[in-house]
C-alpha positions in Angstrom: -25.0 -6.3 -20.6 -22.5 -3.6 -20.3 -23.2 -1.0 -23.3 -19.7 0.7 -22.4 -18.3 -2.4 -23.4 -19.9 -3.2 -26.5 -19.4 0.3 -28.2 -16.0 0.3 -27.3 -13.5 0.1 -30.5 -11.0 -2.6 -31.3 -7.7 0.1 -32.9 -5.3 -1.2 -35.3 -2.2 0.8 -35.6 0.6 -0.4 -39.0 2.3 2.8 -39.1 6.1 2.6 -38.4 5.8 5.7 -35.1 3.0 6.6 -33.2 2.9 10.5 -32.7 3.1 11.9 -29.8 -0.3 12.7 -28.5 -1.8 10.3 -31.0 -4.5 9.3 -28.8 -4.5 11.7 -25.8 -7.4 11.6 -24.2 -9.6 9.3 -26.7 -12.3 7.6 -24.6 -13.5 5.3 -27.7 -11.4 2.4 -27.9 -11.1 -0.6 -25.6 -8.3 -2.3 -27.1 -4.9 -0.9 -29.2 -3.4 -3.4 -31.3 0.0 -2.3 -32.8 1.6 -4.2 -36.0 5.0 -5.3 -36.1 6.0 -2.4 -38.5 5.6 -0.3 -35.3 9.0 1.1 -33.6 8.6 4.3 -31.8 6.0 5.6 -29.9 5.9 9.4 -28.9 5.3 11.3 -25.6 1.9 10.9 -24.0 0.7 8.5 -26.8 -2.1 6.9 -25.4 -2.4 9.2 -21.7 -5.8 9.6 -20.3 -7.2 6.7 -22.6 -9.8 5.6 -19.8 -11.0 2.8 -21.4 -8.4 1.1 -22.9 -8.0 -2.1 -20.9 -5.7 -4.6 -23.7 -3.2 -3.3 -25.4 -0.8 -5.4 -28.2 2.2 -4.5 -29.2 5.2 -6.7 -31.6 7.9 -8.9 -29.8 10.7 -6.5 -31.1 12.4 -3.9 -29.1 10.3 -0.4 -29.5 11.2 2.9 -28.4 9.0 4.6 -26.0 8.5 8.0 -25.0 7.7 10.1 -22.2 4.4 9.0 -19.8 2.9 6.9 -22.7 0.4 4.9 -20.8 -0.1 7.9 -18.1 -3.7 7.7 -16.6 -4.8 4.6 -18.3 -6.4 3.2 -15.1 -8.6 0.4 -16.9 -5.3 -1.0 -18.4 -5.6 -4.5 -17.8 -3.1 -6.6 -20.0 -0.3 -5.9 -22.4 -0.3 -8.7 -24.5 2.6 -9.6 -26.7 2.6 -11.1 -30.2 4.1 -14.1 -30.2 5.0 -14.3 -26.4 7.7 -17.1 -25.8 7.8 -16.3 -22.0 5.5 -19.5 -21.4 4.3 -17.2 -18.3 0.8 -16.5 -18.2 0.8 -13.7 -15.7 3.2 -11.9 -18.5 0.6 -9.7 -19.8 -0.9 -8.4 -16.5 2.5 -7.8 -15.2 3.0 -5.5 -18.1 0.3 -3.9 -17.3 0.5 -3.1 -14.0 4.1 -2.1 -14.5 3.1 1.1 -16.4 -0.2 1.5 -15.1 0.4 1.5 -11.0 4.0 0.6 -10.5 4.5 3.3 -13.1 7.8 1.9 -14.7 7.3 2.0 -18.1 11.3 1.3 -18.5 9.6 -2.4 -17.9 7.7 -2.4 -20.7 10.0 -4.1 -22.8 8.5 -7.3 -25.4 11.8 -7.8 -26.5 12.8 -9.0 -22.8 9.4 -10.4 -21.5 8.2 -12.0 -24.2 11.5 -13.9 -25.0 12.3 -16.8 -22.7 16.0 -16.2 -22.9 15.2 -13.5 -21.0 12.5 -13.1 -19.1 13.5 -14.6 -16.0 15.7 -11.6 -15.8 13.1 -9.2 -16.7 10.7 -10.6 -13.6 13.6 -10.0 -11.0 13.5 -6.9 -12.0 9.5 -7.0 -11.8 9.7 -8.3 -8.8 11.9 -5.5 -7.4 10.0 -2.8 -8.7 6.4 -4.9 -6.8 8.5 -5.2 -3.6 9.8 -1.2 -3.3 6.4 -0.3 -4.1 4.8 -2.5 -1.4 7.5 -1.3 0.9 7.0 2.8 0.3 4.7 4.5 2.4 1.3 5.0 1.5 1.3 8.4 1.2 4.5 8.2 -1.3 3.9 10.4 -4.4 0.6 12.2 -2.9 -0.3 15.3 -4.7 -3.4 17.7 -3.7 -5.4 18.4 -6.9 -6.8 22.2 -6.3 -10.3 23.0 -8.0 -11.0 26.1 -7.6 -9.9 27.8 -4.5 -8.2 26.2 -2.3 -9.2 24.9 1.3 -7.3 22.8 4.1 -10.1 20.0 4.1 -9.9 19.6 -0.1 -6.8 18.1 0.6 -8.3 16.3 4.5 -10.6 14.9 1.9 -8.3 14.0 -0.5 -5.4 11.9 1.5 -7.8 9.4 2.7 -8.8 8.6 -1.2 -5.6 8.6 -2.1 -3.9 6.2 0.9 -7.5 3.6 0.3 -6.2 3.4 -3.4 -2.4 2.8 -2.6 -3.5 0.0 -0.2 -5.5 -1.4 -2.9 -3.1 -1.5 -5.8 -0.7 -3.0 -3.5 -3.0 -6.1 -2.9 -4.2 -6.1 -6.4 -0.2 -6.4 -7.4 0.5 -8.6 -4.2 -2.9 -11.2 -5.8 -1.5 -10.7 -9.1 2.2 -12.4 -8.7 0.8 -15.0 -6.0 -2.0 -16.4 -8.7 1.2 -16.2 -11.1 4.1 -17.3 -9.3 6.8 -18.0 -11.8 10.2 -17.3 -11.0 8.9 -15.8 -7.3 11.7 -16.1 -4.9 10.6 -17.6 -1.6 12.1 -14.6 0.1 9.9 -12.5 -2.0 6.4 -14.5 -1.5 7.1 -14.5 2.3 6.9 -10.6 2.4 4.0 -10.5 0.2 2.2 -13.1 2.0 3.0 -10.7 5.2 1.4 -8.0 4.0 -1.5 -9.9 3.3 -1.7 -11.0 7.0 -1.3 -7.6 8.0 -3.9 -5.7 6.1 -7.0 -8.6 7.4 -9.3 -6.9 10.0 -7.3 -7.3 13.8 -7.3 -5.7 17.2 -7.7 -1.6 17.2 -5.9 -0.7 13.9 -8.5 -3.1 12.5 -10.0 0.5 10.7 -6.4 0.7 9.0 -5.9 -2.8 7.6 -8.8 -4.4 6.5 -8.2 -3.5 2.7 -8.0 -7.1 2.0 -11.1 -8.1 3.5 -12.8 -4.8 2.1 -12.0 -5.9 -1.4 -13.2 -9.5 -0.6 -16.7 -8.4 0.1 -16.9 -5.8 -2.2 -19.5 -8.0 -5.1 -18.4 -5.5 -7.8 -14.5 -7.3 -8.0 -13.7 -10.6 -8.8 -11.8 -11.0 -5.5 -14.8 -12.6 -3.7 -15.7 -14.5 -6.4 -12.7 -16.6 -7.7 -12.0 -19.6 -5.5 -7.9 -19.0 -6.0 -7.7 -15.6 -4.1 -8.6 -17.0 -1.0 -6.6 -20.4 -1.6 -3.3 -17.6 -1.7 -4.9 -16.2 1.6 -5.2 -19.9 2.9 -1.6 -20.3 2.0 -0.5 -16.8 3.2 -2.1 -17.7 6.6 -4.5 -15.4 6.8 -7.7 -17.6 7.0 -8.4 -17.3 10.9 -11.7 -18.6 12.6 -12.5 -15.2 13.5 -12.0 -14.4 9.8 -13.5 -16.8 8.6 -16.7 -15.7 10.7 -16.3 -12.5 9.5 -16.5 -12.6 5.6 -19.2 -15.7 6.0 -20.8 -13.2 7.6 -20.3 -10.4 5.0 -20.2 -12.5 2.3 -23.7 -13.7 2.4 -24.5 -14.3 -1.4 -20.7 -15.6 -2.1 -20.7 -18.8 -4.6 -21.5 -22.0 -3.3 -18.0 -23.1 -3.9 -16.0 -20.4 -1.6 -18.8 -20.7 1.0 -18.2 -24.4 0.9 -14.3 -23.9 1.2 -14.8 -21.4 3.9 -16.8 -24.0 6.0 -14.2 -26.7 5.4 -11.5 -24.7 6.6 -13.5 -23.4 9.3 -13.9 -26.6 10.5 -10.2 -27.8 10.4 -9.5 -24.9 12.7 -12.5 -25.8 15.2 -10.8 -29.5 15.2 -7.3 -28.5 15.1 -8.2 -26.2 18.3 -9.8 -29.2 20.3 -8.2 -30.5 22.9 -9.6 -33.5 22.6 -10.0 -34.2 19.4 -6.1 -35.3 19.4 -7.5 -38.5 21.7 -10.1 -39.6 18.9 -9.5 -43.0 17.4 
């Protein structure tokens, strides 16, 4: 069991404003829960809260200030009371909005939780996702000096820094594929592409294999959950030489996506034999 977890605190906030500040920093509570009497919440409000993974906040329209959510990596969901969206990918795309896209002008319940209007507010999702997969990886870098400064503190830094890029962009890219709603097919096809371009292939194999990194890697639920690699199935990036590969990395996998690997191994074998279009 997970101590972290346990001790963690569950934070209700009725106040009508959240200072500024109000919880820089605290490393105690898990999940935030603000009341409908909230309106306003101040500058840097809940910054460097490295636990906090759910956060709930009223339907209403709330005024936010500067980097509110800023360094809340473990930021999971943003859940809204009484969401009418009928969209349940609504609270991890608020999430990931302020937490890697880093648009907290998106963080508005009064838009995404109302279904009047929240096909509206996931185009404008969706363009914020698709300029983010588009930027470079290096977009945004900046060296953090400790002490004095060397030329390989930042050599060592870069790599870190273009690894995690590459993976938020698949975690976002997984995120709106497992909820499609509203997903324009123009849209899914250059997600799906990047998908297909980051598998292991050829020599820059060492520069795109993020997907099939985070497959294997037992610690996420990527190579766990049988409906990441049905969106790879469907994005075309389940090859037999793939497929060889993570069976081969992915030795204690679950019964089920070992199974579903096998199956679709062999439709490829049979779909690749000449003769097998002559059978009876």
């Amino acid at each position: 069991m997970n101590t972290e977890k346990v001790m963690l605190e569950i934070k209700t906030v009725e106040d009508t404003e959240v200072k500024a500040k109000a919880f820089l920093s605290c490393k105690t509570v898990g999940k935030l829960v603000l009341e409908d009497s909230v309106t306003a919440i101040g500058d840097w409000a809940f910054a460097h809260m490295q636990n906090l993974h759910t956060f709930v906040l009223p339907g209403h329209e709330i005024a936010f200030g500067k980097k509110v959510f800023l360094d809340c990596e473990k930021l999971k969901e943003i859940q809204i009371r009484d969401d009418e969206s009928g969209n349940p990918g609504t609270p991890f795309f608020m999430a990931s909005a302020v937490r890697v896209l880093k648009k907290e002008e998106l963080c508005r319940p009064e838009l995404a939780g109302k279904s009047a209007f929240h096909r509206e507010w996931m185009k404008e999702y969706d363009s914020a996702l698709l300029h983010f997969i588009q930027e470079e990886d290096a977009e945004g870098f900046e060296p953090v000096f400790i002490g004095w400064f060397h030329v390989e503190d930042t050599d060592e830094q870069i790599p870190r820094y273009l690894k995690k890029r590459r993976e938020d962009k698949v975690e976002l890219i997984f995120q709106r594929l497992l909820y499609p709603e509203y997903l324009s097919g123009e849209d899914r096809t250059l997600l799906e592409k990047y998908l297909r371009e980051h598998m292991p292939y050829g020599s820059r194999a060492k520069e795109h294999t993020v997907v099939f990194d985070m497959l294997c890697d037992p610690s996420t639920e990527y190579g766990t959950d049988i409906a990441y690699m049905k969106i790879l199935e469907k994005a075309g990036c389940l090859t037999k030489e793939t497929i060889s590969l993570l069976m081969e990395q992915m030795e204690e996998a679950a019964a089920e996506i070992t199974a579903f690997l096998l199956k679709k191994q062999a439709e490829l074998t049979k779909g690749n034999d000449y003769f097998s279009e002559f059978e009876l």
